[in-house]
Residue, then its C-alpha position, 0 to 999 in steps of 0.5 A: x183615479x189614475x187610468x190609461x188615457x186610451x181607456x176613456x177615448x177608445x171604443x174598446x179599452x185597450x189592455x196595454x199598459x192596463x185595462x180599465x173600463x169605464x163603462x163599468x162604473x155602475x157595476x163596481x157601484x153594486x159591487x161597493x154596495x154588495x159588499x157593504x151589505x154582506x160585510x154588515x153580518x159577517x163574522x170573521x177577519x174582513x179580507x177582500x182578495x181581488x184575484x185579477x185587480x187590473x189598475x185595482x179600480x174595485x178593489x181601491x173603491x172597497x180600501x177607501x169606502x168601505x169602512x169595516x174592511x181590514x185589509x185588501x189585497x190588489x193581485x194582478x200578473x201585470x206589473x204596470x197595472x199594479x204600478x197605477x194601481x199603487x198610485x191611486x192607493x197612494x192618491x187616496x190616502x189608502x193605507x190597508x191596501x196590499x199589492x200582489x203580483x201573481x197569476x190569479x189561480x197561483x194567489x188564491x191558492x196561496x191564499x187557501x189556508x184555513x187563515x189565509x182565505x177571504x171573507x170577500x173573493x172577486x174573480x173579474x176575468x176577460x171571457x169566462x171565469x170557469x177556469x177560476x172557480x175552484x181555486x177561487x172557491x177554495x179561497x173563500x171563508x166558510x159563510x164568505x162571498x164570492x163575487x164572479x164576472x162573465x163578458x164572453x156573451x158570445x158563448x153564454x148567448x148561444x152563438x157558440x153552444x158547444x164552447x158553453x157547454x165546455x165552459x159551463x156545462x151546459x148550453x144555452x139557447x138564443x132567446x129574448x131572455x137570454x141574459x137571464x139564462x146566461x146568468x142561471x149558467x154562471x151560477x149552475x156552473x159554480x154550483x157544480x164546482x163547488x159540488x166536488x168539494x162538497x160545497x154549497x152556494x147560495x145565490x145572494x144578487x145577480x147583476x148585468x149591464x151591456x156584455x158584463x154579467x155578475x154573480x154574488x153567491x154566499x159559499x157554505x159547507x153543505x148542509x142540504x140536498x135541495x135540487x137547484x139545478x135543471x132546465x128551461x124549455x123554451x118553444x119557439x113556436x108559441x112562446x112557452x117557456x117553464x123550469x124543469x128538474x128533467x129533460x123535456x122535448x116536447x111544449x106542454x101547450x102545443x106539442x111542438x119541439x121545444x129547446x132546453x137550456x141547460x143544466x143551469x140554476x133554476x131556483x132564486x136569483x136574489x135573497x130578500x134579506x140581503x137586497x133589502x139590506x142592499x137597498x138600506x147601505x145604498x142610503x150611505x154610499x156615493x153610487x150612481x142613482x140608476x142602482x136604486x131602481x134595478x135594486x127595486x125590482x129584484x125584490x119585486x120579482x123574487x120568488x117568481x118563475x125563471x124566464x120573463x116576457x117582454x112587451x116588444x114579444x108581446x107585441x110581435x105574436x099579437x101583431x099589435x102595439x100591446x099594452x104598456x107594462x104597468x096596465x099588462x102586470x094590473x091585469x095580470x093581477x086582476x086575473x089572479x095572476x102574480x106579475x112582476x116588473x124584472x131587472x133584467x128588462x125595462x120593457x119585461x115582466x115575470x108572470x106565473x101565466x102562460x103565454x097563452x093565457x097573457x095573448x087571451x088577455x092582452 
């Protein structure tokens, strides 16, 4: 790798010449394995479109490591990033790599032909990348992937609703389980775009780290009319939180106000067979170690409800240290309880419990 030497000795990257973030390694290391796995199945041209490339980090990565590739294209508006990025294909002795300057929407429109589309479409913006998602969408083969990158915390946390729900129509609210609602933002907003089209996304693996949450999500010509799409009410009084297709104001437990999330994807996060897969391409690939353990517990928590509980919560409505997380998710089970850990939390479990009957138990 060629990068900026302010990238590495400055707390926040700088943009200028071009943007690199170092801190984002494990992340491009899920996204070599992502595309690794869904590639192994795919049927059609292997074209990877990196719609803003930046120095081509990723898109290098997936050139020089994934073998079944056929030809990536590095876009960016920014030439000098292009120029390094050039360098470091040069470097590596990549040669199915092509460079495009170009404004992002600008490139994937042109690359909307029914030859031209991608099988793999990354979309790494700063902030949010709603502005991108029809374009991106349109850009994508029938049964392609679309990779998508939100970092405006600020605004999928609840700082700022009314920006969220401009951005991603709907609003979210501050909880301990915050990033799980920002990431069922991200999906329901691609869901609703791809809506207009008369398309259906089906979510693959969802993965977050510090400010950087992403989404992986097959595109297909709509087949069904399954409702994804909902709420998550979440009582600040006692705890209580569950999905619901409706509005709802009132807590089920203690009749308090409750707040609503949403709309937002309600339903999986992760798909079991291509975690799996994720988990055997892992086994080829030079990744960091870390990824093994966060791919564990996405097949864990599959299936269970939205919204997880983390001890340190726990711990507060109790006034006590609580159990630790291993004997927590065994009574669970003992009770009749389902009990997962969660990748979104080291210190959180997903349960079909209420959080009345986990106080009555811890």
């Amino acid at each position: 790798m060629l990068v900026p030497k302010e990238s590495l000795s400055e707390d926040v990257p700088p943009k200028e010449p071009a943007f690199f973030n170092p801190r984002a390694r494990v992340s491009r290391d899920f996204s070599i394995i992502a595309y690794s796995a869904f590639l192994k199945n795919f049927k059609g041209p292997k074209i990877f479109l990196d719609s803003l490339a930046g120095i081509g980090a990723r898109s290098i990565r997936v050139a020089n490591e994934i073998k079944s590739i056929e030809k990536v294209i590095v876009n960016d508006v920014n030439q000098q990033a292009l120029e390094i990025g050039k360098s470091i294909a040069t470097l590596n002795q990549v040669t199915n790599c092509e460079f495009s300057e170009n404004e992002a929407c600008r490139f994937l429109s042109l690359h909307s032909t029914r030859d031209g589309r991608g099988a793999i479409i990354d979309v790494d913006p700063f902030g949010s990348p709603s502005r991108y998602l029809d374009c991106a969408i349109r850009a994508t083969f029938h049964g392609g992937l679309l990779s998508v990158t939100a970092t405006d915390m600020t605004v999928l946390h609840g700082i700022f609703p009314e920006a969220c729900q401009r951005k991603y129509y709907g609003t979210p609210v501050r909880t301990i389980y915050g990033n799980e609602i920002a990431l069922r933002l991200i999906l329901g907003c691609i869901n609703m775009v791809a809506g207009r089209m008369d398309i259906m996304i089906h979510p693959l693996f969802v993965q977050h780290s510090m400010h950087y949450y992403k989404a992986y999500a097959k595109i297909l010509v709509r087949t069904n009319t399954k409702d994804c799409m909902g709420y998550i009410l979440h009582c600040d009084n006692c705890g209580n939180r569950k999905a619901v297709h409706e509005v709802e104001h009132t807590c089920n437990i203690c009749n308090s106000k409750a707040k609503l999330a949403g709309p937002l994807w309600i339903e999986s996060l992760h798909d079991k067979d291509f975690v799996d897969s994720m988990i055997s391409e892992e086994k080829n690939l030079t990744v960091d170690k870390s990824c093994t353990l966060f791919l564990e517990k996405c097949k864990e928590e599959m299936g269970m409800p939205p919204a997880y509980f983390t001890l340190d919560e726990i711990g507060h409505r109790k006034q006590s240290a609580p159990p630790s997380l291993a004997k927590i998710i065994e009574k669970l089970k003992e009770t009749g309880h389902r009990a997962t850990r969660t990748s979104m939390n080291p210190t959180g479990f997903k349960t079909d419990a209420t959080i009345t009957e986990i106080l009555s138990l811890v």
